[in-house]
C-alpha positions in Angstrom: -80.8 -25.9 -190.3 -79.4 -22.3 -189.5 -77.1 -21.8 -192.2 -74.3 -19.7 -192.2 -72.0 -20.9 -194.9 -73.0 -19.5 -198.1 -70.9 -16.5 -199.5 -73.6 -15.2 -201.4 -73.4 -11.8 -199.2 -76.3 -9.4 -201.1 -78.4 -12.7 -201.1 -79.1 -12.4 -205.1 -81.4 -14.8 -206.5 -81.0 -15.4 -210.2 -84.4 -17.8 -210.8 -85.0 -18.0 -214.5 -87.8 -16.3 -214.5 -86.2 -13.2 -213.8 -83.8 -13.5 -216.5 -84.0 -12.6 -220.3 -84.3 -15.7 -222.0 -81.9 -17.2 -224.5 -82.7 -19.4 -227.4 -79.6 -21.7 -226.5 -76.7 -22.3 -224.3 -74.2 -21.9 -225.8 -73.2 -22.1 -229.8 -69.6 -24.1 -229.6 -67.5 -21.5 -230.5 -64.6 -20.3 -228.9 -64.5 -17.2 -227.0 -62.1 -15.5 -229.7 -64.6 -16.2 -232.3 -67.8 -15.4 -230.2 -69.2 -13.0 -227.9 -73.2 -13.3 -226.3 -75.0 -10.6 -227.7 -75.4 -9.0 -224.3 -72.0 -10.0 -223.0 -70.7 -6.5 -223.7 -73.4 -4.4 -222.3 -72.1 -6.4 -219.5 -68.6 -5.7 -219.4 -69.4 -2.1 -220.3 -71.4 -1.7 -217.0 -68.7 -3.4 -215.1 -65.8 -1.0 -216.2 -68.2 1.9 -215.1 -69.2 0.3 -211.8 -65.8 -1.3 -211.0 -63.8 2.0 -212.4 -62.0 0.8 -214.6 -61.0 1.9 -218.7 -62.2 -1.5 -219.7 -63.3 -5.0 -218.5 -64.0 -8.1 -220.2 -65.7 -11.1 -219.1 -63.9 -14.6 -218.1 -66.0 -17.8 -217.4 -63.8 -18.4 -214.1 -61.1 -16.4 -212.3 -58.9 -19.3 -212.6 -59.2 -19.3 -216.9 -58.1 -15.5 -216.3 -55.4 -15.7 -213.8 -53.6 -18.8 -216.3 -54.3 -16.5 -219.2 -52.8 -13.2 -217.7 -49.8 -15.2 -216.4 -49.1 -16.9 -219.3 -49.4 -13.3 -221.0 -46.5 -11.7 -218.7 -44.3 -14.5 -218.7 -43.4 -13.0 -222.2 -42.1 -9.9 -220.7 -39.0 -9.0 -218.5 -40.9 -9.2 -215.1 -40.5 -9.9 -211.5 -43.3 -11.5 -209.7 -43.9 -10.4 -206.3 -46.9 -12.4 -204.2 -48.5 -11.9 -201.2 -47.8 -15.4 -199.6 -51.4 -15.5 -198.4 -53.2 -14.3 -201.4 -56.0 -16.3 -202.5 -54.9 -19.8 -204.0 -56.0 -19.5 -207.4 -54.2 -16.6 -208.2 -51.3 -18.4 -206.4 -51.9 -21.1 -209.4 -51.7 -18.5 -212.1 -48.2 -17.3 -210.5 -47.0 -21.0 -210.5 -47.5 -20.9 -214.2 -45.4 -18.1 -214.3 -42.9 -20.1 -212.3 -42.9 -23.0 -214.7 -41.6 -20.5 -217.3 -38.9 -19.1 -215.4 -40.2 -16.1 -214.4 -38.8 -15.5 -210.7 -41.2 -15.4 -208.1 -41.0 -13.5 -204.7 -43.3 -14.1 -201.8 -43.9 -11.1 -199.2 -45.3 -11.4 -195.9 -49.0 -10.3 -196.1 -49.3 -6.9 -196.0 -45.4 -5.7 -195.0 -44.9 -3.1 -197.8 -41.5 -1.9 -196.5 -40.0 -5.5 -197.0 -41.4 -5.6 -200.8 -39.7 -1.9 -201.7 -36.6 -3.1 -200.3 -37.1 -6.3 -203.0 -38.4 -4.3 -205.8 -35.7 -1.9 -205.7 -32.9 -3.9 -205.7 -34.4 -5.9 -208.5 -35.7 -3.0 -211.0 -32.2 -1.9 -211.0 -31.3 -4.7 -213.4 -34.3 -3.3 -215.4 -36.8 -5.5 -214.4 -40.5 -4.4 -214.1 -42.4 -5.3 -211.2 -45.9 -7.2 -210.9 -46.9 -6.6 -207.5 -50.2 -9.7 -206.8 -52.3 -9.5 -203.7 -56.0 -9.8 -202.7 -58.2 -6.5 -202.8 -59.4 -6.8 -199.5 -58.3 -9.6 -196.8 -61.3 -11.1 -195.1 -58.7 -12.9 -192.3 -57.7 -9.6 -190.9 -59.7 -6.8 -192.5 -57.6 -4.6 -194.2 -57.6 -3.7 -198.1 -54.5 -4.0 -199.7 -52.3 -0.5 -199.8 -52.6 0.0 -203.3 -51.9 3.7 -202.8 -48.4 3.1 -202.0 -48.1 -0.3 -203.5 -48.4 2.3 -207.1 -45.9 4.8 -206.0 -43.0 1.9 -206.8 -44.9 0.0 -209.3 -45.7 3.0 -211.4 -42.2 4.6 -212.0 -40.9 1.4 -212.8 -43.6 0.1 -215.7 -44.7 -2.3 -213.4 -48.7 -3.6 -212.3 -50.4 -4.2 -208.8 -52.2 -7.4 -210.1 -55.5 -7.9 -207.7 -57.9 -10.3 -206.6 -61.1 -8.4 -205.6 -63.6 -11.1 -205.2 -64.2 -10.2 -202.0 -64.7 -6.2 -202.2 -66.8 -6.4 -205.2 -70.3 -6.2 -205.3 -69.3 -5.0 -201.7 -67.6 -2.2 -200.6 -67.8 1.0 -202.7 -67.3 4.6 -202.6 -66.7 6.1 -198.9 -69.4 8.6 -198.7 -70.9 9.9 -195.3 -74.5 7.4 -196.2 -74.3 5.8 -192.8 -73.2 2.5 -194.8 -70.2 1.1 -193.5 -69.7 -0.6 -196.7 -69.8 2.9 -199.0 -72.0 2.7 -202.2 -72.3 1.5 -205.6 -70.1 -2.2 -204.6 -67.1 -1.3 -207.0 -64.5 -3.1 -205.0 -61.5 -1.7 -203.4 -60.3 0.6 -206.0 -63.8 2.8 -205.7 -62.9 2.3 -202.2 -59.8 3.9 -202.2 -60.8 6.3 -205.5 -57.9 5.0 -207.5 -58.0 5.3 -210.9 -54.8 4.2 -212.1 -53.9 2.1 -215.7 -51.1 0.2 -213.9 -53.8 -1.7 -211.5 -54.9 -4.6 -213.0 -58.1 -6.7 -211.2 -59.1 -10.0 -211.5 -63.1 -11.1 -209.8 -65.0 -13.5 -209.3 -69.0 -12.1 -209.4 -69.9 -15.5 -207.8 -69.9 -13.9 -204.0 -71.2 -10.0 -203.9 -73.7 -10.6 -207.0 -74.2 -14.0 -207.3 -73.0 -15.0 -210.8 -71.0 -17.6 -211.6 -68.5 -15.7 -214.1 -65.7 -13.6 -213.5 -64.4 -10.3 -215.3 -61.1 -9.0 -216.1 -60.5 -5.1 -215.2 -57.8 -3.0 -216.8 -56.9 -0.2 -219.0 -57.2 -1.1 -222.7 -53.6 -1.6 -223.6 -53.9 -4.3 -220.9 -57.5 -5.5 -222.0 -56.1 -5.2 -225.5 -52.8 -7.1 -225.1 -54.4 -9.7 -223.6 -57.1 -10.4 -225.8 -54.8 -10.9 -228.7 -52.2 -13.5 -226.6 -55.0 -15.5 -224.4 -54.8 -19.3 -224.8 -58.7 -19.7 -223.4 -60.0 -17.3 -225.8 -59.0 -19.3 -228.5 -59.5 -23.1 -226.8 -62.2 -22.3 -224.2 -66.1 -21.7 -225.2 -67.4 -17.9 -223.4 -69.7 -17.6 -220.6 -72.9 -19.0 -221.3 -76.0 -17.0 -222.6 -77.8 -18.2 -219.3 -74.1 -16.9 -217.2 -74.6 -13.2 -219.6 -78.2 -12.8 -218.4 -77.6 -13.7 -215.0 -75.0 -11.1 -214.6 -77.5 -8.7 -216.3 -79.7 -9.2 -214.2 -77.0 -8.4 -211.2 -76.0 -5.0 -212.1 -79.6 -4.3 -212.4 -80.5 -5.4 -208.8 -77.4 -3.8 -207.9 -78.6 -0.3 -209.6 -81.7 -0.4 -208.3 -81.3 -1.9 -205.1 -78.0 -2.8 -204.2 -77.5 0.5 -201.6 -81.0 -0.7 -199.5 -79.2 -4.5 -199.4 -75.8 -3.4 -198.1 -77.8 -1.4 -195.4 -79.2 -4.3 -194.3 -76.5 -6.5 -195.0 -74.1 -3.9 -192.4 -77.8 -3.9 -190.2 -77.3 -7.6 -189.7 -73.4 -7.6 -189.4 -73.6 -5.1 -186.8 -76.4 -6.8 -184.4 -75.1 -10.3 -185.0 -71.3 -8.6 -183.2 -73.3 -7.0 -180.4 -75.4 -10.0 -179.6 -71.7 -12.0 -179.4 -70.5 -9.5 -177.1 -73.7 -9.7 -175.0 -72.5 -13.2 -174.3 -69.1 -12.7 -173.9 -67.7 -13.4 -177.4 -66.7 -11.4 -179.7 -65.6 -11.7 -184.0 -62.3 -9.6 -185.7 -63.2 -5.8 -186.0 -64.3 -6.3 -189.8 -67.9 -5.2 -190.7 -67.7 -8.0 -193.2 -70.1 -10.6 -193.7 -67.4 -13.3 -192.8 -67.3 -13.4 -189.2 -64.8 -15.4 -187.1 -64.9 -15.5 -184.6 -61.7 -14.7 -181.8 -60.0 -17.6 -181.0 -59.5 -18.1 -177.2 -57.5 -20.5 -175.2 -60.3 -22.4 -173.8 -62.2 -22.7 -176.8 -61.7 -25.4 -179.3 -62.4 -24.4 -183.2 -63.3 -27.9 -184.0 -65.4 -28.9 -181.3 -67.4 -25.4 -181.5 -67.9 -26.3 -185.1 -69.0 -29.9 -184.5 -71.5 -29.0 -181.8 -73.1 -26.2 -183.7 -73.9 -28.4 -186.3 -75.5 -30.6 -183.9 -77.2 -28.1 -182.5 -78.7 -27.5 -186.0 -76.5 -24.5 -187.3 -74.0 -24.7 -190.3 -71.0 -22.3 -190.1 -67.9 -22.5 -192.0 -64.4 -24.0 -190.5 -61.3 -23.2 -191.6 -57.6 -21.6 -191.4 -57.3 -18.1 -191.8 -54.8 -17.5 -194.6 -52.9 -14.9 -193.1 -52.8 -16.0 -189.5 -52.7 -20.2 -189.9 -55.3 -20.2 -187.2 -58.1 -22.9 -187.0 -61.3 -20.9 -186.5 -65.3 -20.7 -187.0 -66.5 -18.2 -188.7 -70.1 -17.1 -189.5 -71.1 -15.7 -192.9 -73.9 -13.0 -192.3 -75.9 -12.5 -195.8 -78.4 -9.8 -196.6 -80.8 -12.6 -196.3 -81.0 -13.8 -192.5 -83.3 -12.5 -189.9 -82.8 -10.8 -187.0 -84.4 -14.2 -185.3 -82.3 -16.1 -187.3 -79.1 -14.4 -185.7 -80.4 -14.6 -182.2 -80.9 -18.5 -182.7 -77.4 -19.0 -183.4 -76.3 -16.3 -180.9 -78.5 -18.3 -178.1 -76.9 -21.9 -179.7 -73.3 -21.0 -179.7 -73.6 -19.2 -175.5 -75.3 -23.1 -174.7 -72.0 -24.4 -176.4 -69.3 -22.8 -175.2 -71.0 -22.2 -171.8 -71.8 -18.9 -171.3 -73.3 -17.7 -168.4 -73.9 -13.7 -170.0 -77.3 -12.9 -170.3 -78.5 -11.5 -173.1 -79.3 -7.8 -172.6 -83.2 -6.4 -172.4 -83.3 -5.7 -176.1 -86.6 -4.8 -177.8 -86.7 -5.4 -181.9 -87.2 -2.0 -182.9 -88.0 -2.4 -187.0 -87.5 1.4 -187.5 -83.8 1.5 -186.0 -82.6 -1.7 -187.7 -84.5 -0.8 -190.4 -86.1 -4.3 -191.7 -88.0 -6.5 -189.4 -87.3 -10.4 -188.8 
């Protein structure tokens, strides 16, 4: 089986025997009581990497999102939401909901429409908390958090993101001939912000493989929320075996981390010319989630169906922030240039494509690793 449904984009192993060992899981105390011994060499790395004043370590974007929520519902705030951010920090703004704090939805990505909202309501001295994702894999953009700061700041307000996507991912924009940048900060490295009223919540799950997810902020933030969380205090940490697995991470990602996302943009890259040689094509993005273009004689379903037949796993689903029904591919660091072709070659026999594919010899030294 081709498969091309795991969001494990560097293609980081964490086998025990690469990880520094732990004489127990976990101890039964709460987070507020108990921190893993390396758990803040962790979050110390993160805040650099990420750049950020401070992070700290959640065992699950979802425990964060409830916990940050449940932290600003104390204040005098207005919740602004993308309406196609990612659902679980949807759930945490529903818990905000629940204790009256009023909620708007903008349309993804239309920053004129939420001014016009935050304006009129900051007049009655409300602050603004302004949630979205980081970076959108349905169409491709990063969030404007540029501008999104220029109203949030003067009024006391955050930009609250998801960047589970960008991190691990996308870095700083340097001229290195990676489309992706270096270092895998996420979008504010990206967009070299460094700003106190940004607030990030990731997952580590999809750029570095680790089950865990980190909270990014200044220190008032990091502070404030610490001494109000209801997880801290009910919910046990990550585990040791989590703590040493995202050690291990940040060390493949120092070491390594710039030849993988060369590889990884390699791969991305080859995979949308050989579509093209057939006819098809994916969105614009470089990134490793590629759907592909829905056309009117081609049926999401049946394309999805028949791969699978044909032996190759791919991912269907609707786009958030177009509704659409499409297939998507998920390139990882991991695949083969042969691996690719299969699936190319598969998915021409399925939709009937009569393209040929073009005279193209494997040259190791231009894509830079073999099959």
């Amino acid at each position: 089986m081709l498969d091309f449904s795991s969001s494990l984009y560097l293609g980081i192993d964490h086998a025990s025997h690469t990880l520094r060992p732990w004489s127990r899981l976990t101890t039964g105390k709460p987070g507020l009581l108990y921190k893993p011994p390396r758990q803040k060499w962790v979050e110390d790395k993160l805040a650099e990497l990420m750049g950020y004043e401070q992070t700290l370590l959640g065992t699950s974007t979802l425990h964060l999102f409830w916990d940050v929520f449940g932290m600003l519902s104390k204040m005098k705030v207005v919740i602004y939401v993308d309406k196609h951010a990612y659902p679980v920090s949807q759930w945490g703004v529903e818990r905000a909901a629940c204790r009256g704090i009023t909620i708007r939805q903008y349309t993804h990505h239309n920053d004129e429409l939420l001014y016009r909202q935050i304006s009129r309501d900051c007049k009655s001295g409300y602050k603004p908390v302004v949630v979205t994702d980081g970076f959108c894999p349905g169409c491709g953009r990063f969030a404007p958090v540029k501008q999104l700061l220029t109203i949030v700041r003067k009024n006391g307000g955050y930009v609250l993101l998801d960047d589970t996507q960008a991190l691990g991912i996308f870095g700083r924009h340097e001229k290195t001939g990676n489309v992706f940048g270096t270092g895998g900060g996420g979008t504010l490295q990206r967009q070299q912000i460094i700003d106190p009223h940004v607030v990030c919540i990731s997952s580590m799950a999809k750029g570095l493989g680790v089950p865990v997810a980190v909270l990014a902020g200044s220190r008032q933030f990091l502070k404030q929320f610490a001494e109000t969380s209801e997880t801290l205090t009910h919910s046990s940490p990550p585990s040791n075996a989590v703590i040493s697995a995202a050690e291990h991470a940040l060390q493949v990602n120092q070491s390594d981390g710039e030849r993988i996302r060369f590889r990884l943009s390699k791969r991305i890259g080859y995979f949308k010319q050989l579509l093209s040689d057939i006819g098809l094509s994916t969105h614009q993005s470089c990134f490793p989630l590629q759907t592909l273009k829905v056309l009117p004689q081609l049926n999401s379903r049946k394309i999805y169906t028949n791969l699978l037949q044909q032996g190759v796993q791919t991912v269907l689903h609707r786009v958030r922030c177009t509704g659409k029904i499409c297939v998507s591919f998920i390139i990882t660091a991991k695949h083969s240039i042969a691996q690719l072709h299969q699936a190319a070659l598969k998915l021409a026999h399925i939709v009937g494509s009569t393209a040929t594919r073009k005279n193209r010899e494997f040259n190791n030294e231009y894509y830079g690793f073999g099959y």
